[in-house]
Each structure stands twice: as C-alpha cells, then as structure tokens.
N, C-alpha and C positions, 0 to 999 in steps of 0.2 A: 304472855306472848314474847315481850323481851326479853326474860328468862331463856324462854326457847330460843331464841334465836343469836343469844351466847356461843352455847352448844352447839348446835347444829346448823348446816349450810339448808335452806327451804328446800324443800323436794317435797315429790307426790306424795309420802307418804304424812307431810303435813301437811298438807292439802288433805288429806284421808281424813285425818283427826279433826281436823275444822270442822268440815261437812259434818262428823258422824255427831261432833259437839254443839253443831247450828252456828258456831261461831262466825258469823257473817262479817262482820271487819275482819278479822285475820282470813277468811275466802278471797276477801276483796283486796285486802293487800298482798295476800298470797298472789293473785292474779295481773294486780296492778302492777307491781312493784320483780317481782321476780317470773314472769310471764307463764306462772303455773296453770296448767289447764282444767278448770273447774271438771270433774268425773261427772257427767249427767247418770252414768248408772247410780252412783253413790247416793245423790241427790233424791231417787227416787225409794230406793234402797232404806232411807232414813227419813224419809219425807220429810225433806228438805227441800221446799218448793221457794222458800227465799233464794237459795243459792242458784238452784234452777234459773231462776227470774234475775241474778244477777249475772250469769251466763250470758242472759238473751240480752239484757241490756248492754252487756258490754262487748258481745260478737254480734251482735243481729243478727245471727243465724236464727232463723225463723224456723226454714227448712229440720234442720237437727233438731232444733226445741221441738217442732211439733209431734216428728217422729218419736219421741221418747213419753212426750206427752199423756196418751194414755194409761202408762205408772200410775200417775197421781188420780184418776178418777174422778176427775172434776168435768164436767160438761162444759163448764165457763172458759175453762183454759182452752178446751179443746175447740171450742166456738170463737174464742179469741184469736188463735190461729187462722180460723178457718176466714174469717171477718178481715185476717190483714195481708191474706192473700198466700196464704203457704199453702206447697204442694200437697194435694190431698193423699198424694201416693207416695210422699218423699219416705225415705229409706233410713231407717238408724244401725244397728248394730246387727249384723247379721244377714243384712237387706232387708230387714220385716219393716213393713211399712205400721202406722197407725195401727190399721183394721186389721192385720196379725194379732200386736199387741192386744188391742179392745179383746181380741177371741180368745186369746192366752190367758187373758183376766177373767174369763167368763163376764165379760160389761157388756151387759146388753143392750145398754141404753147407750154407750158411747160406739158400740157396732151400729147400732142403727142411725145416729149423725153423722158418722163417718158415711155409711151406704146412701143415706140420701142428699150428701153433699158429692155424691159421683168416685167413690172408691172402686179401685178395679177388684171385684169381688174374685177374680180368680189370678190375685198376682203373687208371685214366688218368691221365697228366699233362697237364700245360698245354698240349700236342700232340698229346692225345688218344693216347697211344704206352700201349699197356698193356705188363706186362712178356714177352709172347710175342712184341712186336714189338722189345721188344731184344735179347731172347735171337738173336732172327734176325739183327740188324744185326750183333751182332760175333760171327758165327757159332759159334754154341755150341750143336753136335749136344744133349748132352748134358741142358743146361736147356730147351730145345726139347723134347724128348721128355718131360722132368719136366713143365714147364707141361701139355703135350700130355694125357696120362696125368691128369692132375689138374683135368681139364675147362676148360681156357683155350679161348674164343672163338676159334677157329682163322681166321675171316671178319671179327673185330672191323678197322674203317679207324680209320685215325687220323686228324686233321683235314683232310688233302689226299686221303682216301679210299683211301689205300694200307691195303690188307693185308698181314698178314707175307709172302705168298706173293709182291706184287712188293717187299719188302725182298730177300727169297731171292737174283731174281731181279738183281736190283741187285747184290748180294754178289759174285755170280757162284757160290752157293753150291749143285752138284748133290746133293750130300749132304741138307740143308735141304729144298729144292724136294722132291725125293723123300718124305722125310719128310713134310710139310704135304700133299702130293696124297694120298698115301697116308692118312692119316686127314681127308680130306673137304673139303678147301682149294679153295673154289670158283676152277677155272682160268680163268672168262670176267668176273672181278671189272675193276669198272673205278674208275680213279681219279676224281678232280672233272674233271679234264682230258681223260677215256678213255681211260685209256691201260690195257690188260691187260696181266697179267705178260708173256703171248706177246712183245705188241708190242715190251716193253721189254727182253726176248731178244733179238726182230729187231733193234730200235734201236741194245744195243751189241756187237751179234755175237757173242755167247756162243754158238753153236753147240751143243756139249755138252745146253743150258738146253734150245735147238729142241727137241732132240729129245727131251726128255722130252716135252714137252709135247706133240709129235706122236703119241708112242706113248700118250697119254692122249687123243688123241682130241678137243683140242679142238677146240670151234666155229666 
C-alpha cells in the first residue's frame, strides 16, 4: 500500500482495486484519510460485504445501505435494516428500491420480507419499470405470482407504455403470458408506438405466444 502510494495520488480507481482485492484497511484509509467514497456497487459486485458494512459504519446512511442490500442475499442484512428503521422503499441507483432489486435477483425469499414489511408492490424507477415488470423480464414464474397475489398493477406501462404482458411476450415467455392473462392482463394494451403484445407475437414469431392469445379471444 505504501508502495502505491509513492506513485500515485489515491483516487476511485484505488478504491476499485481495494474493494475488488477485500482489502479492508486500505478501503478504510482510502475513506478515512483522503475522503474517497466506498462504490456500494463494487461491494456487491465482489461480495465485499465487509466494505459494504464499513460504508454503513462510517455514513450511517442506512437508507442507501439498505437499498443496495439485496445484492448480497442475506435475510439477516436485510432484517437488520429493516429492525433499525430504514425506509422500506428507500431508492438506490436507478430509483429501484429493495423489492426491484429482491425481483432482478429472482430472491424470493427476500421479495417476500421486503412485501410483508409494507413494500409499495407497484413503485417505479427512472423507467417507470415497477418490480412486476422485472420479475417478467428475467422470467421468474415464481415472483410473478408473488407480486401478482400481493395486488401488483398487473396493466401498470412503463414509460414506453409496455406492460408486463408485452415484456412476457418479448421474453418469449408462455408460462408468464399465461399467468398475467389469467389474472386480468389487458390483451389489447398498447404501447406509445401501438404496438400490442399480439402484434409483438406476430413481429417475432413466437407462434406458441399466437396462440394463446387466439384462444383468449383477442380483438
């Protein structure tokens, strides 16, 4: 470390090399001493939960730690937060709150503590994307039906007007699509452009997709 620091003036990108190395005294003095700001992506990125944790210690940003929190897929962390009073809904990168994330991960178990600690099951990010429409995108039957069950906006568009119902159909996911028609997933939805799940069937010849939607009778 003071070899490095011969050479070169501390910046983020030794801060990079810490984290990605766990090096926790050079994080800490990086932080301490020349006021570099610990990367909570990086942290999780390298599951570097030390540094994470030496973040929270030295900001008490609770809020931000929790938001990023579940990366690490730990219940305990995420119950730790939850236990010392951080926003259930607070916002990290992106605006996605926790219960984004938990969806993004496919964690079903940390979507369901987040949802019965009072998560807003239909909140948006910067793309207007709530977490039913990610649960669709990386096809996860599973958090799909959780959301679902737990009154998530089945018709909510994200800012290009898509519904989870054309993420489904994009996917190429018959499982999904099924799911969402079945509990009330408007089939005649259209995007900013027009375009309906149907069309977007036809568009990239998901056949399979046709046909559901023919035996539903759409319009």
């Amino acid at each position: 470390m003071n070899e490095c620091l011969k050479v070169q003036t501390p910046d983020h990108v030794c801060m990079e090399y810490a984290i990605i190395s766990h090096n926790i005294d050079f994080v800490t003095f990086l932080m301490n001493e020349h006021n570099i700001k610990i990367n909570l992506e990086l942290c999780y990125k390298y599951n570097n939960l030390q540094s994470f944790l030496v973040y929270l210690d030295q900001t008490d940003d609770i809020n931000t730690c929790f938001a990023y929190s579940p990366n690490f897929h730990l219940s305990s962390l995420l119950e730790y937060f939850i236990s010392n009073g951080a926003d259930i809904n607070a916002k990290g990168k992106n605006e996605r709150t926790p219960l984004h994330i938990a969806v993004m991960q496919n964690n079903k178990e940390t979507a369901e503590i987040l949802i019965s600690n009072g998560a807003d099951i239909n909140a948006k990010d910067f793309m207007e994307w709530t977490p039913l429409h990610m649960a669709v995108e990386v096809n996860s039957k599973e958090t799909t039906e959780i959301l679902i069950s737990n009154g998530a906006d089945i018709n909510a568009k994200n800012i290009n007007g898509r519904t989870s119902l054309h993420m489904a159909v994009e996917v190429n996911s018959k499982e999904t699509t099924e799911i969402l028609i079945s509990n009330g997933a408007d089939i005649n939805a259209k995007t900013e452009n027009g375009s309906t799940p149907l069309y977007l069937a036809y568009r990239l010849s998901y056949k399979k997709i046709v046909e559901i939607f023919n035996l539903n009778k759409t319009k």
